[in-house]
N, C-alpha and C positions, 0 to 999 in steps of 0.2 A: 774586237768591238772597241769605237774609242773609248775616253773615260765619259763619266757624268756631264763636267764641265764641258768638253767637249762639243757635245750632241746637245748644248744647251739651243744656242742660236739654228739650229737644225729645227728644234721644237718647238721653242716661241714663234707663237701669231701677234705679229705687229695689228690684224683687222680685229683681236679679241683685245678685251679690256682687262689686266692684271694689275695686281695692287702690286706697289714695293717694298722692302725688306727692310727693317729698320736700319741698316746700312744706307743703303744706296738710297732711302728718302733722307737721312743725313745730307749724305754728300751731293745730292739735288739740291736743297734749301741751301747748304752752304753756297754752291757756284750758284745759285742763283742771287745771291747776297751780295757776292764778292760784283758779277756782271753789273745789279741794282748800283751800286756803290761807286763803280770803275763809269757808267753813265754816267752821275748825276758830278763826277768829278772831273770827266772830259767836258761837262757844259760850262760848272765854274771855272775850272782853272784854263779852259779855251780860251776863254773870252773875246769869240769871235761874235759875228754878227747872231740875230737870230733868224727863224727860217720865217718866209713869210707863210700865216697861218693855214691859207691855202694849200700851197705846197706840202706842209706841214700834214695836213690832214690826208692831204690825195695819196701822198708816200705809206704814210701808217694803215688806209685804208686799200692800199693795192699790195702792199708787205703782210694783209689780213689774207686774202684773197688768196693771193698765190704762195703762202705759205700753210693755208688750209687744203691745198693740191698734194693726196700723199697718194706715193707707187708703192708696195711692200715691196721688201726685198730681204729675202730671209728672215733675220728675227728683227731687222730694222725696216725704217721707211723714209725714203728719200721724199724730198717736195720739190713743187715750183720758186721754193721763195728765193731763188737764186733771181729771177726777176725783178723784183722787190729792191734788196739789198743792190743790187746794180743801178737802179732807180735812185734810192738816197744816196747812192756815194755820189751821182753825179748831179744831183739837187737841191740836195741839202748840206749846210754846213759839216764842215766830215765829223767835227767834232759833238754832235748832234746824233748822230747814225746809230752809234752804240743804242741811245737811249729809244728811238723811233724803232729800231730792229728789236727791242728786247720788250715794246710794246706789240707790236704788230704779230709777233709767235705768241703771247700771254692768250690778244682778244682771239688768234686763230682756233686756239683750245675751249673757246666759249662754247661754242655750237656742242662738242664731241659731250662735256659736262653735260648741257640741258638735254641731250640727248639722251646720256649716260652711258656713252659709249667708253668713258675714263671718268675717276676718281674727279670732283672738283677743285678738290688741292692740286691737279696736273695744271689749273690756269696758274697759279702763284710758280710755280718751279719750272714752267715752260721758258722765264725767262733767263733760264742759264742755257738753252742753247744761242743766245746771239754772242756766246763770248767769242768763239771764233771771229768774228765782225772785227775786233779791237786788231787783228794783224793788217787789214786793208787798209784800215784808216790808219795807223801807226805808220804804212809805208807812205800812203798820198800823204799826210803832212809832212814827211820827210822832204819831201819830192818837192820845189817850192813850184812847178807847175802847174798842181793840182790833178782831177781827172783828167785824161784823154783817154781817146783809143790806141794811141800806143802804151799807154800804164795796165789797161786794163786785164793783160796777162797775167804779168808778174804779179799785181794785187791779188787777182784769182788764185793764183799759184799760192801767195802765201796764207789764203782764205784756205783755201784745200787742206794745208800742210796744218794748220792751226786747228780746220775741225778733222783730221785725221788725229791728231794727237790726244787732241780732247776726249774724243770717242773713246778711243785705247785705254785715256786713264779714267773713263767715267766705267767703262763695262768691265774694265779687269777690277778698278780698286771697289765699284757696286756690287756685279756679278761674279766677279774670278774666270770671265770669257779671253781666254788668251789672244794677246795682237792679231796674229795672223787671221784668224778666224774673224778678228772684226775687220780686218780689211777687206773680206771677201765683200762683205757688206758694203765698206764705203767706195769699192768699186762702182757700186751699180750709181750707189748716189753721185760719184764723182764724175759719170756718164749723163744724168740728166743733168747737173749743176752747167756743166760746158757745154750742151747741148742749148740751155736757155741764155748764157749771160750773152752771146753776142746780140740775141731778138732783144734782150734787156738795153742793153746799151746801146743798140738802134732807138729802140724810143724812147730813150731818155733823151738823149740827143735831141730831139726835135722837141720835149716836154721844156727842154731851158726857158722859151721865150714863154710858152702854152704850156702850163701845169698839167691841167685835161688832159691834152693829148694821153698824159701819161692812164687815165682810165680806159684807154684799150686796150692795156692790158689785161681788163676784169673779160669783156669776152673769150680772148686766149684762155687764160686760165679756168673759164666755164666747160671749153674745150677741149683743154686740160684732166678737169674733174670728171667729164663724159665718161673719158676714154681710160684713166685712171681706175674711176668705179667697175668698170665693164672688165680691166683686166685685174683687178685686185679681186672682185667676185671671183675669175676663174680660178683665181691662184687661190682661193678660202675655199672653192668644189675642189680642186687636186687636192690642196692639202688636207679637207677632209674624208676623201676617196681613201687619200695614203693613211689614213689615220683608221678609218674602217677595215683597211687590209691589215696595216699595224696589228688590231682588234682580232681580225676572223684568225691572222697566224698564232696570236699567242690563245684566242680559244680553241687551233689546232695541237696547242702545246699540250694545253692543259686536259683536254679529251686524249692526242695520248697516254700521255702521265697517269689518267684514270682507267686508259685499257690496262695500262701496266696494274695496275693495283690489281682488277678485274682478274686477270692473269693467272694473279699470285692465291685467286681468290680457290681453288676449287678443280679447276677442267684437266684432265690428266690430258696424254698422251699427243695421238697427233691431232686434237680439239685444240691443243693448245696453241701449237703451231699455225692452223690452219687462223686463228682467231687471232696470232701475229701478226700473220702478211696481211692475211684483210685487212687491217689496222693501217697497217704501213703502205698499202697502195692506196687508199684510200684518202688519206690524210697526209702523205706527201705528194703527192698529184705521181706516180708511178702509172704505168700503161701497161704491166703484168707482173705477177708475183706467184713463186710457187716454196710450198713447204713438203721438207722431204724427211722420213723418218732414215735414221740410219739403219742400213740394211736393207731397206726397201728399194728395188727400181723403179717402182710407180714415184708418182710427184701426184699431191694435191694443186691444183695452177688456179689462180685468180687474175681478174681482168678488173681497169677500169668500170666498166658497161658490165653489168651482170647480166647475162643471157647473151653474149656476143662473144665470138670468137676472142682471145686475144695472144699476143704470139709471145706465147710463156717458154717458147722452145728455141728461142734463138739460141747463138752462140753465144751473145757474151754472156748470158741468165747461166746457162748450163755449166760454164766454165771459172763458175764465180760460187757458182752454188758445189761442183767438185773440190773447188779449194776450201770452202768451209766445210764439207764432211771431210776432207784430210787434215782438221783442225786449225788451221789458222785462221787467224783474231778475226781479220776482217780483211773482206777481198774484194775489190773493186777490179771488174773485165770490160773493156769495151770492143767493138765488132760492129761491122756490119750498120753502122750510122746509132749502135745502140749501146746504151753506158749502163751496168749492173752492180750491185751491192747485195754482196752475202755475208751472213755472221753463222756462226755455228750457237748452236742451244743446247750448253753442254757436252752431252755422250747421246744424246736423244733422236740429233740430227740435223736439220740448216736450214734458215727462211732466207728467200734470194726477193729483191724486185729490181727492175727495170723501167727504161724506157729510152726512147727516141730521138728529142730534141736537146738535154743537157744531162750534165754528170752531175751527180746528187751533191750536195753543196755538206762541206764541216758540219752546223748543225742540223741536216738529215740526216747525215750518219751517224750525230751521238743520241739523237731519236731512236735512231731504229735498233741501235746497237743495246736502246736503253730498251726497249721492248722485250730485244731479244732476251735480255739478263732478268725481265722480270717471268720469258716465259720460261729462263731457266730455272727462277724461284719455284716456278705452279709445278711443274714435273718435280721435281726435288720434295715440294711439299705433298704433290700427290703418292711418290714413294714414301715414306713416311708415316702418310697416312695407313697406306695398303698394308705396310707392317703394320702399323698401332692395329689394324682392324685384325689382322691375320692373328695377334696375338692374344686380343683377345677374342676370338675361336679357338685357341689352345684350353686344351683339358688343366686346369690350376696345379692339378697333381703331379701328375706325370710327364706332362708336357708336349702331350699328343696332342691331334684334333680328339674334338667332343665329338659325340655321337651325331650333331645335328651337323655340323662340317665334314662328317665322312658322307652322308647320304648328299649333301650338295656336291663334293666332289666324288662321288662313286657316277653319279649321274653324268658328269661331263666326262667322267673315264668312257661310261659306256659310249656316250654321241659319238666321241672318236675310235670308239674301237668299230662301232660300225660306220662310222667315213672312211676309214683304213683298212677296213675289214680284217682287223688282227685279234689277237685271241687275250681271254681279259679274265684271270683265277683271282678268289679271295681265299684268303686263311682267318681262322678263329681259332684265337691261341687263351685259354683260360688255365688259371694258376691255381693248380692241384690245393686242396687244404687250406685255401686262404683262410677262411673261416676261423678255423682250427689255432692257424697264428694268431688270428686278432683275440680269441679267446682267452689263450694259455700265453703270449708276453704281450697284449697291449695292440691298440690301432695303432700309436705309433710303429713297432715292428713291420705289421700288413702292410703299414703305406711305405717302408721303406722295402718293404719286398717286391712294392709294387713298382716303385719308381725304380729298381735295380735290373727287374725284368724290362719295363719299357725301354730303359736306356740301352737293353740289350738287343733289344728290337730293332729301337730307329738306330742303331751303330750299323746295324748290317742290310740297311736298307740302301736301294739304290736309289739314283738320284728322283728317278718317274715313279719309282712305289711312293702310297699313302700308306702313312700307322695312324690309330685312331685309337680311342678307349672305346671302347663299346660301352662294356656295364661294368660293374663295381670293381670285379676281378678278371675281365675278358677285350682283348686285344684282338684289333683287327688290320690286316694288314692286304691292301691292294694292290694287284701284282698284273700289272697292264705289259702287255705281248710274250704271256708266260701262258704255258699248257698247264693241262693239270696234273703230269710229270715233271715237271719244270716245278710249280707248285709244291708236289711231295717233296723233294730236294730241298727245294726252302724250308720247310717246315719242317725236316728230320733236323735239317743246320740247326737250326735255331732249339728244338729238342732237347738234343746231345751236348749241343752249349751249353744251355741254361744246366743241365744236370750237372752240370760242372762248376756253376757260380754260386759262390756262398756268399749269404750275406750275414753281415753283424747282429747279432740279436744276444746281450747281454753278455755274461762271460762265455757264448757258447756263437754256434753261428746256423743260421737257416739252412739247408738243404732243398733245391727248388725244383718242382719235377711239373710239365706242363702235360695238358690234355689237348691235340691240332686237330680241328676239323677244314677240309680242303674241298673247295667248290671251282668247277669251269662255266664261265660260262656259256650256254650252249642255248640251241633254238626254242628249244623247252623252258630254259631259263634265262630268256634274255633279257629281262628288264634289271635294273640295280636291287630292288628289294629281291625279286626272285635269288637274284645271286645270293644275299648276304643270307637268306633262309635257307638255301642248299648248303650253306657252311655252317651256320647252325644247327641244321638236323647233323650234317657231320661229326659236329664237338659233341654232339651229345650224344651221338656212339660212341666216341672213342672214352668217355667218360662211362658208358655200361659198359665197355668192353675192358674196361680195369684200371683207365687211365693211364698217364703217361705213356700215350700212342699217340700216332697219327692216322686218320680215318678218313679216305675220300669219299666225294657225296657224289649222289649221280644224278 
């Protein structure tokens, strides 16, 4: 991107009206002072003839004219008054010119004023652009021939070279716009100045004897202004065209940037994703986009056209969207007349899009790339979340699930035990004499017999069984694609261990002996509550039958 300075004269409208900087209206006022001053001392210290007042008035009044004739041209505007100024060099005394040039730009500025197309201090400092003028006349007085049309080059030439110079030190020392960049400018002006001074100096030529004459120049210049107006309109619609697209891109920026927040906001998994690429086809003009979770061979695919085919399946999509699930940064594929961009989204998986006519430009891909980082924010914060929530469902004590988290997950045990059609035992393990401890050393003791038992529970758990607390003193433990042989093993394990673990209880230590009731379940009891009730009528036989057994339910 260039710099600021740069992109200055890229942005300025010469057809809109801006105020100046307290700089650059300095140094306006001053070269207007110095131009004011360098006239009225070419008149004294000339002391040549004076003009006849005729002449006098038809030059100032035709240098009004065709110096009111302006072409934009980037952040400048060239005019007709190259007309004009050719006009007085060859009619008026040269040493006169300065002062009738730096009048006829002053009244040009009248009109734009009552208009208020410009500030009305622009008519006081309009006259420092005739300073250029002092190098014409400074060579015809050299020259003791005066005008001709063979001088009329080299004068031009050094006319050129004076307002080329000027420009330079007025826009860099005003503005800080670098030479180069205002030459692009006085290209265009140094294009219409040579194009009018030979029409100029044809009819001056004939004004010598006939003043008048030189007044047809005021239809030219009418002809001039037509055609000027009519192209300067189109170039104020382009440039406000370009200024609206300017507009719609960076409120494409900024609608990003708020998907991304969006993003970050809440949607887990592959919502997330799917709410990338739409994003990113949508808002960088893409012709298909698909998001893929890792691990999955399906692809969610987007289109331009919602409800229309669109070819989410080419090769370079596919091949762009493979190297982002093989984790690299960022993968650009093209194929097949078709140019693609994939980034990965984490460990989660890859949003690709495409299209047909060009390859996504530097800032589409720190867009999209910037999307992707925010959908790797929302999944990251969705995991997170799914812990903070999962933890709190943990039993505060023990560290199990609570009794309302095993019946939501007993339930989804069952849905897949019959989509699988595989076999689904619960155990109910209750701790012999809790009671008894919390009476004779203290609740603290109980809850540490309790948490010593659960930790001995979920240690021997696999990774697809659930442990839960049921009630105060009774653990429950679900035991998915386990018979109710398979079950009794479990629960003699767990038995014979715990008869083995002591726990701390003063200077002395607990002795811990459990009561297991074992449930299958089966067609009679297939629902989740039916289960956990055939394990509970179980524990509580095993608990009339003397405890510290295990009891299958039927």
């Amino acid at each position: 991107m260039r710099p600021a300075v740069e992109s200055l004269l890229a942005r300025e409208r010469p057809d809109r009206p801006r105020d100046l900087g307290r700089r650059e209206r300095r140094l306006e006022t001053g070269l207007t002072a110095v131009v004011l001053v360098g006239a009225v001392a070419c008149i004294v210290l000339g002391r040549g003839p004076c003009p006849a007042p005729l002449t006098l008035a038809v030059c100032i009044a035709v240098g009004t004219v065709t110096a009111s004739v302006r072409l934009n041209a980037g952040g400048g505007s060239a005019t007709g008054a190259t007309l004009g100024v050719v006009a007085m060099l060859w009619l008026l005394p040269l040493w006169w010119v300065p002062a009738a040039v730096a009048a006829s730009l002053c009244l040009a500025n009248v009109p734009g004023a009552l208009m208020a197309r410009h500030p009305a201090w622009r008519i006081l400092t309009a006259g420092g652009d005739a300073a250029y003028v002092f190098a014409p006349v400074l060579f015809l007085v050299a020259v003791p021939y005066g005008p001709s049309a063979w001088l009329l080059a080299p004068a031009l030439a050094l006319q050129f070279g004076a307002d080329t110079a000027l420009s330079i030190a007025r826009e860099s020392l005003g503005r800080g716009i670098r030479p180069e960049l205002q030459l692009q400018v006085m290209g265009v002006v140094f294009g219409v100045d040579m194009t009018l001074a030979p029409i100029g100096a044809a009819i001056a030529a004939f004004a010598v004897e006939r003043p008048l004459v030189l007044l047809t120049v005021v239809p030219l210049s009418a002809l001039l202004e037509a055609i000027a107006r009519e192209r300067n309109a189109r170039l104020s619609d382009a440039a406000d065209r370009v200024a609206a697209l300017e507009r719609e891109r960076e409120r494409v920026d900024v609608a990003l940037h708020r998907t991304g927040r969006s993003l970050a906001a809440g949607l887990e998994g592959l919502d997330v994703l799917e709410v990338a690429v739409g994003s990113a086809v949508d808002a960088l003009d893409a012709d298909a986009g698909r998001a893929r979770l890792a691990g999955e061979h399906d692809a969610t695919i987007f289109g331009a056209r919602p409800g229309q085919a669109c070819a989410a399946h080419t090769t370079a999509l596919l091949a762009a969207e493979r190297g982002a699930l093989a984790g690299h940064d960022e993968v650009i594929a093209e194929g097949g007349g078709w140019h693609a961009l994939a980034v990965p989204v984490r460990r989660a998986g890859a949003i690709s899009i495409g299209r047909a006519d060009r390859p996504f430009t530097p800032r589409e891909r720190r867009l999209f790339a910037y999307l992707a980082a925010h959908a790797a924010t929302a999944l990251e914060r969705g995991e997170l979340a799914e812990r903070a929530c999962a933890q709190h469902r943990l039993d505060p004590l023990v560290g199990l699930l609570d009794r309302r988290s095993l019946r939501d997950e007993l339930h989804v045990a069952v849905e897949r035990a019959d989509r699988t059609q595989s076999r689904l035992s619960a155990l109910m393990l209750d701790i012999d004499g809790l009671c008894d401890v919390n009476a004779a050393l203290g609740e603290q003791a109980g809850d540490e017999t309790l948490q010593a038992v659960a930790a001995f529970v979920a240690e021997r758990c696999r990774l697809t069984d659930l442990a839960a607390r049921y009630e105060e003193d009774t653990l429950v433990l679900i035991l998915p694609g386990t018979s109710l042989d398979g079950a009794h093993m479990v629960a003699e394990d767990l038995r014979t261990g715990l008869s083995r673990l002591d726990v701390p209880a003063g200077i002395g230590t607990i002795r811990i002996t459990v009561s297991v009731g074992i449930a299958e379940r089966t067609a009679a009891a297939s629902s989740a509550e039916a289960l956990l009730d055939a394990a509970r009528c179980a524990l509580i036989a095993a608990k009339d039958a003397g405890r510290n057994c295990t009891v299958a339910g039927h």
